[in-house]
C-alpha positions as CSV (number, residue, x, y, z in Angstrom):
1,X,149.6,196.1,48.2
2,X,148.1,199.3,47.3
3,X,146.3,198.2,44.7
4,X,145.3,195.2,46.2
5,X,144.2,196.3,49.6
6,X,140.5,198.1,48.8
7,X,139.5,194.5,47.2
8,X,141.1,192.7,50.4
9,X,139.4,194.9,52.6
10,X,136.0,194.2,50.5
11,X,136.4,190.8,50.4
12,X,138.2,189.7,53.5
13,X,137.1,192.5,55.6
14,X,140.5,192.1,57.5
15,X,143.9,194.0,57.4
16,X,147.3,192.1,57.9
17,X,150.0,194.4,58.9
18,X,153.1,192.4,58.4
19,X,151.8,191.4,54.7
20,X,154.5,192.9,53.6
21,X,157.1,191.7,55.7
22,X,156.3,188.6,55.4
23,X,156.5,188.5,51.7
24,X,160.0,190.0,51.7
25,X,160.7,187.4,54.1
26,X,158.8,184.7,52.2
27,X,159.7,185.9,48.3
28,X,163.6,184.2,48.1
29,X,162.1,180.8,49.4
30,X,158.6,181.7,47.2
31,X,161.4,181.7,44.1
32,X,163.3,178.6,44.9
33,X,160.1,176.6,45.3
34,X,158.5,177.4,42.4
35,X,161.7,177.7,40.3
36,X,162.4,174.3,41.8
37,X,158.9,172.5,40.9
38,X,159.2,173.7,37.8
39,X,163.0,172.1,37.3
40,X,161.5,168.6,38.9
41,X,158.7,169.0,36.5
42,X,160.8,169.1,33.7
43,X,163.3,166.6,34.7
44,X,160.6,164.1,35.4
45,X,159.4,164.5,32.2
46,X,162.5,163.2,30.5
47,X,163.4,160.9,34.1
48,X,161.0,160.6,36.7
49,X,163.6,159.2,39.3
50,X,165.7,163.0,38.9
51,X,162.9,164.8,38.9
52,X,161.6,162.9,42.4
53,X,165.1,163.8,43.7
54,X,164.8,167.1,43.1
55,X,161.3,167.4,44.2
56,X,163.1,166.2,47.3
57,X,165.3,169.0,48.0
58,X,162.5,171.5,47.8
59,X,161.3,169.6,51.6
60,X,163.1,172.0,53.9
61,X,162.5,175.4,51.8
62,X,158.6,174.5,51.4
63,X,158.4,173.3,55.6
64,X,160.9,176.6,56.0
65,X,157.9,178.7,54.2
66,X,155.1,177.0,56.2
67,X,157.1,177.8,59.6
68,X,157.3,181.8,58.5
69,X,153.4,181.3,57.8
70,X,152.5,179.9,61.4
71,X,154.4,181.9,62.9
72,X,153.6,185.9,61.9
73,X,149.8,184.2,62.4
74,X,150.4,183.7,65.7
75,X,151.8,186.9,66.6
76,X,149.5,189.6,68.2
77,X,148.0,191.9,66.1
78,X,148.5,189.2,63.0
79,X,144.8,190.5,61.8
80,X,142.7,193.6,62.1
81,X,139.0,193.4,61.1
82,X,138.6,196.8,60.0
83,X,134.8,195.2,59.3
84,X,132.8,195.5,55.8
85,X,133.6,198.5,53.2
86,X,130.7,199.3,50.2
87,X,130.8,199.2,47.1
88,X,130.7,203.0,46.4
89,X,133.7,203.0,49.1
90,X,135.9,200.5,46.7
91,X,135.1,202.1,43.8
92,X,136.4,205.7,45.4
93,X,139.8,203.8,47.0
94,X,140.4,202.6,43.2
95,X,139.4,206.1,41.9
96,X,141.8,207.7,44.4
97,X,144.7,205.2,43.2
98,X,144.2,205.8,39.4
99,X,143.9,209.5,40.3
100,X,147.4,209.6,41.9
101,X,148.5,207.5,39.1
102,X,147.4,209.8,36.5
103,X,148.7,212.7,38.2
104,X,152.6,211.1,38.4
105,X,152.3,208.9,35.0
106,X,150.3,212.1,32.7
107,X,149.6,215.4,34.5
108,X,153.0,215.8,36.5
109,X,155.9,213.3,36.0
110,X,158.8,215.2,36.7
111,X,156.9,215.3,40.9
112,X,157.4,211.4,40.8
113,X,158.6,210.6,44.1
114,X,160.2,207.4,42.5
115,X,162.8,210.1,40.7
116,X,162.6,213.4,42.3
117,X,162.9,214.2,46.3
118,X,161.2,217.3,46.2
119,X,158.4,217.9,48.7
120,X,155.7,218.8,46.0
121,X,155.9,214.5,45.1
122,X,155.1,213.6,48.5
123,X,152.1,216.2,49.1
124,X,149.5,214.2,46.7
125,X,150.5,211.1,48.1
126,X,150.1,212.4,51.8
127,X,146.8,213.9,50.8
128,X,145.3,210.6,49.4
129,X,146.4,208.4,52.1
130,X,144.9,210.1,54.7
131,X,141.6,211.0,52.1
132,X,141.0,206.8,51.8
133,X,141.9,206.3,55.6
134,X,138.7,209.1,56.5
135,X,136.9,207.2,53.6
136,X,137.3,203.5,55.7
137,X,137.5,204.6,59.5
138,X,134.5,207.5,59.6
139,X,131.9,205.7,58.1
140,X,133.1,202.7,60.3
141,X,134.0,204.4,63.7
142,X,130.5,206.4,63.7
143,X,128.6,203.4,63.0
144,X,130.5,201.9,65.9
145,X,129.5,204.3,68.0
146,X,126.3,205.0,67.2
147,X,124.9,201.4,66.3
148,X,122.8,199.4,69.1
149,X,121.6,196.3,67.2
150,X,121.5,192.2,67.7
151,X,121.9,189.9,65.6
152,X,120.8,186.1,65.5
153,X,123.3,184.6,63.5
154,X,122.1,181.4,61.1
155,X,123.3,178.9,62.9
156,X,121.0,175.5,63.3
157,X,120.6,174.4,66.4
158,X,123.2,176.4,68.0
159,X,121.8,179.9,69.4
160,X,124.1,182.2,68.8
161,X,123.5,186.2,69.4
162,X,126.1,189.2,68.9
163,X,124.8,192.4,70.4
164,X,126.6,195.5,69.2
165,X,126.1,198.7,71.5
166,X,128.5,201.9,71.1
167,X,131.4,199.8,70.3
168,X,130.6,197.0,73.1
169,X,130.1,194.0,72.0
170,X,129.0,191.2,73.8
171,X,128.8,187.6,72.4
172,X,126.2,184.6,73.4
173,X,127.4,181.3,72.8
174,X,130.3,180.4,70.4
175,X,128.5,176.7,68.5
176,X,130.9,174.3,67.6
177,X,134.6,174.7,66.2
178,X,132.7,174.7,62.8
179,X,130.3,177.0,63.7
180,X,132.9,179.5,65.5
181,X,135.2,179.2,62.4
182,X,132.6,179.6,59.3
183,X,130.0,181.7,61.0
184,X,130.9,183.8,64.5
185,X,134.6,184.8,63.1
186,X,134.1,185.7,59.9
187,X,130.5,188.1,60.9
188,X,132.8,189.5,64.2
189,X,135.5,190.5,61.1
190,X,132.9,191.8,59.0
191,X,131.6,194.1,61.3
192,X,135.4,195.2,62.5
193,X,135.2,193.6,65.9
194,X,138.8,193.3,67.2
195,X,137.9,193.2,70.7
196,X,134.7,191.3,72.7
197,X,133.5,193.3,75.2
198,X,131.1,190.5,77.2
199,X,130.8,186.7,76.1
200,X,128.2,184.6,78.1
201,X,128.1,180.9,77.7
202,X,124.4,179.8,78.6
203,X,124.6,176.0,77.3
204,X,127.1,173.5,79.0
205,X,127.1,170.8,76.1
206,X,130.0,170.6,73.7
207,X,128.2,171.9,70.5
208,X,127.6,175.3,71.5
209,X,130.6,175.9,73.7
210,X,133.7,174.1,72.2
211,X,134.3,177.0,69.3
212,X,135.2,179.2,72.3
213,X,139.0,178.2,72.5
214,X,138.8,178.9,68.4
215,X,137.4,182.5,69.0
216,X,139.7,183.3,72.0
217,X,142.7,182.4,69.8
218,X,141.3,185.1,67.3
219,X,139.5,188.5,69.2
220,X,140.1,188.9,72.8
221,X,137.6,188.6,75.6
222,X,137.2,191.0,78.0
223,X,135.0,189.3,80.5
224,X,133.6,185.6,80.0
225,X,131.0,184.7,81.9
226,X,129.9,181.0,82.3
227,X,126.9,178.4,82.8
228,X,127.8,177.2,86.1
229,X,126.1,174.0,85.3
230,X,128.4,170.6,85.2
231,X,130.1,170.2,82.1
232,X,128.4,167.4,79.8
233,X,130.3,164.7,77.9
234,X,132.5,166.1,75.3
235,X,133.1,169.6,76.9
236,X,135.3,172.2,75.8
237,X,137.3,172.3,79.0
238,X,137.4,175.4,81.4
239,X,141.2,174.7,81.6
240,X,141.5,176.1,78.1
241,X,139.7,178.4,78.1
242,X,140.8,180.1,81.3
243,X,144.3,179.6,80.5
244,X,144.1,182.1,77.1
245,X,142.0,184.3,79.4
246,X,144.6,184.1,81.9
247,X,147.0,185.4,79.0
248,X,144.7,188.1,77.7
249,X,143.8,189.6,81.5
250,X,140.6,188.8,80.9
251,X,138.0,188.0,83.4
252,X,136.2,184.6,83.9
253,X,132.8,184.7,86.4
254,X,130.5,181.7,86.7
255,X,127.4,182.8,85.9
256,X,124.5,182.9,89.3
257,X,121.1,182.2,89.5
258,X,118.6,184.7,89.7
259,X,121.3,187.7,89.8
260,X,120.9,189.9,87.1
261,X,124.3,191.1,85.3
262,X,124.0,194.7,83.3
263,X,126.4,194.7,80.1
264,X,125.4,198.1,78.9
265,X,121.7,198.9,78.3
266,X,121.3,194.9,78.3
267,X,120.7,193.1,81.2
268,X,121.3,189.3,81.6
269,X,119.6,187.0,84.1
270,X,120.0,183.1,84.7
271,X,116.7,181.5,85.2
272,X,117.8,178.1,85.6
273,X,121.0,176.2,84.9
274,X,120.3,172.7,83.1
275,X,117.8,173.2,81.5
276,X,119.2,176.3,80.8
277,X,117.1,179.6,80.7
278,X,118.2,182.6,80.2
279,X,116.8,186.2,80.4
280,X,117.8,189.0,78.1
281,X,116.2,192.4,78.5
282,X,117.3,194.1,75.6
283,X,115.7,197.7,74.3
284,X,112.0,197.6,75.8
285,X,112.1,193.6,75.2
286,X,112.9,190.6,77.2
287,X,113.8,187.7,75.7
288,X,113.9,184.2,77.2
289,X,116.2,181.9,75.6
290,X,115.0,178.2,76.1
291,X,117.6,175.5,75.7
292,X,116.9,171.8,74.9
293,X,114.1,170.7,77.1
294,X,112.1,167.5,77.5
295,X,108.1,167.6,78.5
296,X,108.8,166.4,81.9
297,X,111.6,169.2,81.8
298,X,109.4,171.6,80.8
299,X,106.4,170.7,82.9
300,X,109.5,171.3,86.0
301,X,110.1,174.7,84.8
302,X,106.2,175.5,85.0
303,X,106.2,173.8,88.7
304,X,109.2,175.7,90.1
305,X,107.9,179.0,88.6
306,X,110.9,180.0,86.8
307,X,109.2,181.6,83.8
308,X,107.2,184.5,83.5
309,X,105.6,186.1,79.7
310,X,108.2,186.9,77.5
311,X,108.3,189.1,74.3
312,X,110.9,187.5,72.6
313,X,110.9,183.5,72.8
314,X,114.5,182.2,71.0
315,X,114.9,178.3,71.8
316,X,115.8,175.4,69.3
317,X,112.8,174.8,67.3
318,X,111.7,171.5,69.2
319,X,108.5,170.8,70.6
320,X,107.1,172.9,73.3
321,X,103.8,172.2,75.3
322,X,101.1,173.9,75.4
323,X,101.2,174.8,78.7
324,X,104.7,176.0,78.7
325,X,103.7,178.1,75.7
326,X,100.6,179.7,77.8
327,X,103.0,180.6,80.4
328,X,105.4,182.5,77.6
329,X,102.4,183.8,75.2
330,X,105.7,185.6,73.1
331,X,104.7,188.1,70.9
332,X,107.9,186.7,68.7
333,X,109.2,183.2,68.5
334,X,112.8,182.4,67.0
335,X,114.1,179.0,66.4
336,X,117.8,178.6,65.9
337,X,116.7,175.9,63.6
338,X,116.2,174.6,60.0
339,X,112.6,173.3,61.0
340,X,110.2,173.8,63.6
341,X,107.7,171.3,65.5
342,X,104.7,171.5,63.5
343,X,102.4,171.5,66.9
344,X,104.5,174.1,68.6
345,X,104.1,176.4,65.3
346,X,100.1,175.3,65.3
347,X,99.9,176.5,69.1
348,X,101.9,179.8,68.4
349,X,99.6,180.7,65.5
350,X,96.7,180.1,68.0
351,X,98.4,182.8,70.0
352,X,99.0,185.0,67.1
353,X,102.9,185.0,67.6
354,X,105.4,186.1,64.6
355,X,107.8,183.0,64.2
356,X,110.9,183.2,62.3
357,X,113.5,180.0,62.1
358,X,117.2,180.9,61.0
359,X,116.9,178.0,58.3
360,X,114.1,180.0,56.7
361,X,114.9,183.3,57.0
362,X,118.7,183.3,57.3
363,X,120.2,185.4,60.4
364,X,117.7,188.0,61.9
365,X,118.8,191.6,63.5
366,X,116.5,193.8,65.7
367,X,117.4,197.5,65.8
368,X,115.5,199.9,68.5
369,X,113.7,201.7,65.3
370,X,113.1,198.8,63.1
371,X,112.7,196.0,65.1
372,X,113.5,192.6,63.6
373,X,114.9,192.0,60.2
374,X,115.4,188.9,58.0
375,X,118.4,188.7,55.7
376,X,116.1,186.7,53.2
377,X,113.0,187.3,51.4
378,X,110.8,184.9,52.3
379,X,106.7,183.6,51.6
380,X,105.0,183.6,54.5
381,X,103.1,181.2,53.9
382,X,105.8,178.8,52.7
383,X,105.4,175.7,55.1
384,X,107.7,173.5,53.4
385,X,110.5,173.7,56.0
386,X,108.1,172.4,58.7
């Protein structure tokens, strides 16, 4: 495990604490399996019926191995996201391992703590264990705690926004079981989230709501708070999702229109419910996320006056009508999308707004000093994704 754990930690970004009690646990079954296979491989080579009937006795040992799996998996704590480590930081954990190596293998065997007890063994040790824990958790606990940054994940179609403040975090939207497994979980890991501070679920449809059960089973929420909009066909049930809630003391509140909620410096505001429209004022920005509207839906939205200019315009890249737009006039649109109306993009270059679409430019992060940032290089005049 020690040398293994700086490229785990690179790779996975996650720790699992009862790795190795789980492989002591795991190794006599681990044997019999694979000393097994290879006996039924054998045996099948000279008669196939023996070596199926040995195959067969490897059943209960192989389902006894899978049980041991589930079940330190589902025990608390099972995984902590410790979030991503640098390059220069595995090459000094490796350094610090072959240095400690060198010192009881060359400079100093007779120190081993493998063959002597004597207390000069276990100082080195005790000195380069705690030198690679500063090494991970400084560099990661002051960026937790000075960091105040959101990030648009790439995620087609399915909005989804983690804003990191002083170690808050606070999750919009969770997509689809997919999306939840392949995208929100394994960016929460890599930046060592272990805890959500705030989630907020502005869309009632299935496809960006359903990968909440996922996440809940994975990091904890704190406080969820809701669309209070009826549930469309294929919901993820508020059964579920209240029941592991229930279980983690966390908080569920239906979200109300018109009555701001304050999650740090960021404050939240539902505009309307289906449609939904949601208000974000974040930094010296508001942003006004749009879900999936219809022209009659949006012509509603002008009618009832529940939209105001906007900074920030984040919505599905689907068409959008001029007039809605000249209610908006966003200095920056940002489609969750791979492609964007051409007309809608014609009527924001009219109004000289930066677009960006996540199937362009990958997943986008604003910062207070640098504003927004792409994670791809990209031609801006490339229109081939229109």
């Amino acid at each position: 495990m020690i040398w293994t754990l700086p490229l785990q930690l690179y790779v996975f970004k996650v720790l699992s604490p009862y790795s190795i009690l789980v492989n002591i646990v795991a190794s006599p079954l681990i044997s019999l399996i694979t000393l097994g296979g290879m006996a039924s491989a054998l045996s099948a080579l000279l008669l196939p019926s023996l070596g199926s009937a040995i195959a067969q006795f490897l059943y209960y040992p192989i389902l006894g191995l899978i049980e041991i799996a589930k079940y330190f998996s589902q025990l608390p704590g099972n995984s902590i996201a410790v979030g991503s480590i640098s390059l220069i930081q595995l090459i000094t954990l490796y350094s610090l391992n072959l240095l400690i190596w060198a010192y009881f293998t060359l400079i100093n065997p007779e120190s081993n703590p493998r063959f002597s007890l004597s207390k000069k063994g276990f100082i080195p040790i005790l000195f380069t264990v705690t030198l690679a824990l500063l090494i991970i958790i400084v560099p990661s606990w002051y960026t937790k705690t000075a960091q105040f940054q959101a990030t648009i994940l790439s995620t087609p179609k399915e909005p989804i926004l983690v804003i990191e403040e002083k170690g808050q975090v606070t999750l919009i939207n969770s997509g689809s079981q997919n999306t939840a497994k392949f995208a929100v979980l394994p960016f929460l890991n890599a930046q060592g989230v272990n805890e959500i501070t705030n989630s907020v679920a502005t869309h009632p449809q299935l496809g960006l709501s359903i990968g909440w059960p996922l996440i809940l089973e994975n990091i904890p929420i704190k406080t969820f708070y809701d669309n209070p909009a009826p549930k469309k066909t294929y919901q993820a049930t508020n059964e579920t999702i209240l029941k592991v809630l229930a279980q983690q003391k966390g908080n569920y509140i239906p979200l109300k229109l018109r009555q701001p909620i304050i999650l740090g410096s960021v404050k939240i505001e539902l505009l309307n419910a289906q449609p939904p429209v949601i208000q974000f004022k974040i930094g010296q920005n508001t942003w006004t996320l749009l879900g999936a509207t219809s022209a009659s839906d949006q012509q509603q939205l002008i009618q009832n006056q529940n939209l105001s200019s906007t900074q920030v315009l984040w919505w599905s890249g689907e068409p959008l009508t001029p007039e809605l737009l000249s209610v908006l006039t966003p200095k920056i649109a940002i489609a969750s999308s791979n492609s964007i109306d051409p007309k809608t993009v014609e009527t924001l270059a009219k109004q000289r707004t930066q677009i960006f679409w996540t199937g362009r430019d990958g997943a986008l992060r604003w910062t207070p000093t640098q504003g927004f940032e792409t994670t791809l290089d990209f031609d801006q005049t490339d229109g081939s994704l229109l």
